[in-house]
ROTI-408756 format. One record per residue (C-alpha): residue number from 1; residue in three letters; z, x, y. Coordinates in pm, 1 decimal, m for minus. Example, Ala and Ser with C-alpha at 12.3 -4.5 7.8 and 13.67 -1.06 7.14 Angstrom:
2
PT  nr rest       up     east    north
PT   1  ALA    780.0   1230.0   m450.0
PT   2  SER    714.0   1367.0   m106.0
END
This chain:
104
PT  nr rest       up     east    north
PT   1  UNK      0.0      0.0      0.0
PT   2  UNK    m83.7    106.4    331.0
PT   3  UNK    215.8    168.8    618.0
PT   4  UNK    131.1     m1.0    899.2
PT   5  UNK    140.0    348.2   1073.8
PT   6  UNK   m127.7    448.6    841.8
PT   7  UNK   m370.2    142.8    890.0
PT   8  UNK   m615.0     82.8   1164.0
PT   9  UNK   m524.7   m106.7   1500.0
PT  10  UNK   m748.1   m403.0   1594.0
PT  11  UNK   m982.2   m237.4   1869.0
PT  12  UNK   m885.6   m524.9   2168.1
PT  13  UNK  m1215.6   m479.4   2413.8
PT  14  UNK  m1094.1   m663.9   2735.0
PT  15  UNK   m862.3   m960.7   2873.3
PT  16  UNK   m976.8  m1256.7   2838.5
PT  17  UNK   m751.0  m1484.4   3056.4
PT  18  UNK   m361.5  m1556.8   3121.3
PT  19  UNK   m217.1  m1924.9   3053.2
PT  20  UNK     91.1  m1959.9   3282.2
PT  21  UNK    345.6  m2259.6   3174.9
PT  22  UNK    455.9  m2441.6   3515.1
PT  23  UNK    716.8  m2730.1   3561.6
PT  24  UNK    505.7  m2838.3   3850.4
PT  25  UNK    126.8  m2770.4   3809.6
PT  26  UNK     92.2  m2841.5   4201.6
PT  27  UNK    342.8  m2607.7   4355.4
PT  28  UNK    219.0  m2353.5   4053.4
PT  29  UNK   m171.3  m2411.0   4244.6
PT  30  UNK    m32.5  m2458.1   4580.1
PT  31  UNK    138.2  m2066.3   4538.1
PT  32  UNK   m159.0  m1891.9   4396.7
PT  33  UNK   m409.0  m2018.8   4630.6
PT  34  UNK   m223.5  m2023.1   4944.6
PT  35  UNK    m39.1  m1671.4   4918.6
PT  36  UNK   m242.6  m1528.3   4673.7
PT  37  UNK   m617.0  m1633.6   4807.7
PT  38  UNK   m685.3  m1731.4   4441.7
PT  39  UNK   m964.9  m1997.3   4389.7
PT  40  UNK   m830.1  m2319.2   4233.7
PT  41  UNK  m1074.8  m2447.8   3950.3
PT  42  UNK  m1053.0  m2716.9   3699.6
PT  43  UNK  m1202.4  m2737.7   3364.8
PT  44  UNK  m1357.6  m2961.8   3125.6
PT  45  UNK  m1062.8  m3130.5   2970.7
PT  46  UNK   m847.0  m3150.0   3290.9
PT  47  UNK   m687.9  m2819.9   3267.9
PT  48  UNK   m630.1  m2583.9   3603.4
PT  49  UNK   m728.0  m2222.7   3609.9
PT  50  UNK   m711.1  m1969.7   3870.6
PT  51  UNK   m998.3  m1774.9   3966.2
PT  52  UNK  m1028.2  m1437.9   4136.1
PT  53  UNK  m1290.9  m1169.1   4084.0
PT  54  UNK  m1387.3  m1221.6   3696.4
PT  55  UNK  m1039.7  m1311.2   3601.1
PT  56  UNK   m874.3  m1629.7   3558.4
PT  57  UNK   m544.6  m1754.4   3511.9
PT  58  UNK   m445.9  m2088.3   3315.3
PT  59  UNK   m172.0  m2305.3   3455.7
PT  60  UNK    m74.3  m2559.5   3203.0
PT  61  UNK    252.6  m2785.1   3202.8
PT  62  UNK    480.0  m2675.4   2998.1
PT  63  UNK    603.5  m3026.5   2895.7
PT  64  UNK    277.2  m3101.2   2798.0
PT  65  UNK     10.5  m2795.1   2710.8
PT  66  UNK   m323.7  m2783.8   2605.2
PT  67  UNK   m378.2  m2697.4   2252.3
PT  68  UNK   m364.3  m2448.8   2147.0
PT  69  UNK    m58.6  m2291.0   2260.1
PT  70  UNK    257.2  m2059.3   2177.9
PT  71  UNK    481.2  m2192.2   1929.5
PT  72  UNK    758.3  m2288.4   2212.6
PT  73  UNK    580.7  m2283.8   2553.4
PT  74  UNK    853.9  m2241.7   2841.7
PT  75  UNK    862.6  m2243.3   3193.6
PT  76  UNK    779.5  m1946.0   3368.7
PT  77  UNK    655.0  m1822.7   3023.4
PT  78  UNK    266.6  m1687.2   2945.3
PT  79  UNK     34.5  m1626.1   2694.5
PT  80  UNK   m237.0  m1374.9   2674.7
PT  81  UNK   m591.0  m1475.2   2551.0
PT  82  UNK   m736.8  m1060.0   2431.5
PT  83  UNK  m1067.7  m1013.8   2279.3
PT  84  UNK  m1162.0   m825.6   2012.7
PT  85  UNK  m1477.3   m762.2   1747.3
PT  86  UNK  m1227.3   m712.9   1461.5
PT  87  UNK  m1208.9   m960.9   1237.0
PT  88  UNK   m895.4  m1238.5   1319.2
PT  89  UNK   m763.3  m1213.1    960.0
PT  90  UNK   m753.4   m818.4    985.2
PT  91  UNK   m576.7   m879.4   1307.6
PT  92  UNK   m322.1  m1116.6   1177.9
PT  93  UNK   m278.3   m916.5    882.7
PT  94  UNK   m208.4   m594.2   1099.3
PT  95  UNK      9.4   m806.0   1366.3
PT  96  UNK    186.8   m948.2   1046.5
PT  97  UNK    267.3   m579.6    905.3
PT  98  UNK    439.9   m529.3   1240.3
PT  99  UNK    656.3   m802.8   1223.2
PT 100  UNK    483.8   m998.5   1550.9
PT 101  UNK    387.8  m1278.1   1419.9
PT 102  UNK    430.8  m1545.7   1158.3
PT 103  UNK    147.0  m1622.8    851.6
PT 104  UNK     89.6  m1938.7    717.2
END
């Protein structure tokens, strides 16, 4: 069996996005856009992102997120959406051998 200092990382090529959990979606907005000079955006399926440059950040309630979502989404908490060309079981599997995450 391979350590998982031994095996090979997942090669993560850029960042994809940033999902914010707010308890109020309009004050979250109003804060990015005002002080921040973000541009305020929304999506097919009624969710808000925040645009600057070729970045965006999600702002989802975190009563009530969009699927799919961390296991217990909190606010003030975040996710972050990484790409990679490795394949997702390999990644799992290697995130898994870390202890990071749960398998089905």
């Amino acid at each position: 069996m391979v350590s998982p200092t031994e095996e090979a990382s997942p090669r993560i090529s850029k960042l994809d996005h940033v999902v914010v959990y707010a308890i109020d979606i309009d004050r979250t907005i109003d804060l990015y856009t005002t002080v921040l000079g973000m541009n305020h955006v929304i999506f097919d399926g009624g969710y808000h992102a925040l645009q600057f440059g070729q970045q965006k950040i999600n702002t989802y309630d975190a009563a009530a997120p969009f699927q799919p979502h961390a296991e217990r989404p909190a606010p003030g908490g975040f996710d972050v959406c990484l790409l990679t060309d490795t394949p997702i079981p390999d990644v799992l599997a290697h995130l898994h051998a870390h202890n990071v995450c749960r398998l089905p």
